[in-house]
C-alpha positions in Angstrom: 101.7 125.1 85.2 101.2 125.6 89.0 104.4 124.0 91.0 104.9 124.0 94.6 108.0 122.3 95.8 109.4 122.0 99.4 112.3 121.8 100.9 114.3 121.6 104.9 112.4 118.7 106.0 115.2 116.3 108.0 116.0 114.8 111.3 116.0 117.1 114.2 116.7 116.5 118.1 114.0 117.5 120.4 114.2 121.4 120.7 115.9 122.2 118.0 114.3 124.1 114.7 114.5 123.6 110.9 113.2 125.9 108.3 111.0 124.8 105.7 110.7 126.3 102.1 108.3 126.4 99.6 109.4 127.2 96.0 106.4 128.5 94.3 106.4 128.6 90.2 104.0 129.2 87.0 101.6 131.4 89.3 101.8 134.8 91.0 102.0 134.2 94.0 101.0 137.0 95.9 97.6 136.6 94.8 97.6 133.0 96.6 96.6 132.1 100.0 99.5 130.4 101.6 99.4 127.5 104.4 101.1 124.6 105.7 99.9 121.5 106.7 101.1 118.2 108.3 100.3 114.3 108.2 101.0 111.9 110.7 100.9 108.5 110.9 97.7 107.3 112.3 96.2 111.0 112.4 94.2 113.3 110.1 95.8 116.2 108.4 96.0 119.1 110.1 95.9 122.7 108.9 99.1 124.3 110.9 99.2 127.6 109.7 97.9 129.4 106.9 98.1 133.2 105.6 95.2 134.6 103.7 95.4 137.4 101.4 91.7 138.6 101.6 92.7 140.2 105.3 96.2 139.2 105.7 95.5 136.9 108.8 97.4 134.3 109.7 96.1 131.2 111.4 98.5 129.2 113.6 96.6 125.3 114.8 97.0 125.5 119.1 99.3 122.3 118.6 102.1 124.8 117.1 101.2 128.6 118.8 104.0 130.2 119.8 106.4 127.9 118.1 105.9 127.8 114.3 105.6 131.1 112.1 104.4 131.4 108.1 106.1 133.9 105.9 106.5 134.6 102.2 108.9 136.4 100.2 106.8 137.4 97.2 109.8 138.7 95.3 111.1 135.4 95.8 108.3 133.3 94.9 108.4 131.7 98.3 106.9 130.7 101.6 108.4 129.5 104.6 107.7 127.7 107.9 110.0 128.7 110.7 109.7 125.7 113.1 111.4 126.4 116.5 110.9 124.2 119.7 110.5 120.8 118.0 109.1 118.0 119.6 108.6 114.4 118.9 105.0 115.0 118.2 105.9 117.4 115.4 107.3 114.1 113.6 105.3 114.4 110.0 105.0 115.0 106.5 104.7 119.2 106.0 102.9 120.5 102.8 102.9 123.4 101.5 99.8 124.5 99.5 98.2 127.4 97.8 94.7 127.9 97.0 92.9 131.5 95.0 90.7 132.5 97.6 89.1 134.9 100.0 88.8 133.0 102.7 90.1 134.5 106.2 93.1 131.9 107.3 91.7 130.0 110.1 89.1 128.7 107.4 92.2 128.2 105.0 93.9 125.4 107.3 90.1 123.9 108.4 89.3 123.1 104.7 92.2 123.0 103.5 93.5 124.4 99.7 93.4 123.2 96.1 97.3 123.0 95.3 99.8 121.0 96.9 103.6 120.0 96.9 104.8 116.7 97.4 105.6 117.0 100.9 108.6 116.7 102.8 109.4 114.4 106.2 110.6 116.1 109.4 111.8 113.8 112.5 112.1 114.9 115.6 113.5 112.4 117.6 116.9 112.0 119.9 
C-alpha cells in the first residue's frame, strides 16, 4: 500500500529555514514523480516544486525561486524540501505527493499528482 508521510513542518521566525521530509513506503520510488505543494487559508493549492522522472526537471512556482529546493534520496525512500528564507507568506499546509507519470515537472505541480500525505503545518511568524 502506497504511504507518504511528512515530517519538519513547525514554527519558524521570518528568515529562518526548516526542512521538510517525506517518508515514502510500499512503492519504488524512484519510478515516481516527486512534488510538493502548499495550502493556504483563503488560497488555492499551489504546485511549489516538483521533480519529474521522464526528463529529470525540476519545477520551482516563482513564489519560492531561489529559496526552496526538491531532492530525494532513493536509497532512502525519501524526498525533501529544503525551505530557506521563510516568510510569513510561506505560512501553510506542505504536501508531499507522488504520482507514475511522464509528465515534465512544471506540468506535475500545474495539475497536480494522484498520491498524497497528510500534510504538515509550517508557520512563519515572529
Amino acid at each position: 500500500q502506497l504511504q507518504l508521510v511528512e515530517s519538519g513542518g513547525g514554527l519558524v521566525q521570518p528568515g529562518g529555514s526548516l526542512r521538510l521530509s517525506c517518508a515514502a513506503s510500499g512503492f519504488v520510488l524512484d519510478a515516481y514523480a516527486i512534488g510538493w505543494f502548499r495550502l493556504a487559508p483563503g488560497k488555492e493549492r499551489e504546485g511549489i516544486s516538483c521533480m519529474s522522472t521522464s526528463d529529470l526537471s525540476t519545477y520551482y512556482a516563482d513564489s519560492v525561486k531561489g529559496r526552496f529546493t526538491i531532492s530525494r534520496d532513493s536509497a532512502k525512500s525519501m524526498f525533501f524540501l529544503q525551505m530557506n528564507s521563510l516568510k510569513p507568506e510561506d505560512t501553510a499546509v506542505y504536501y508531499c505527493a507522488v504520482m507514475l507519470s511522464t509528465r515534465i515537472a512544471s506540468t506535475l505541480c500545474y495539475y497536480g499528482m494522484d498520491n498524497w500525505g497528510k500534510g504538515t503545518l509550517v508557520t512563519v511568524s515572529s
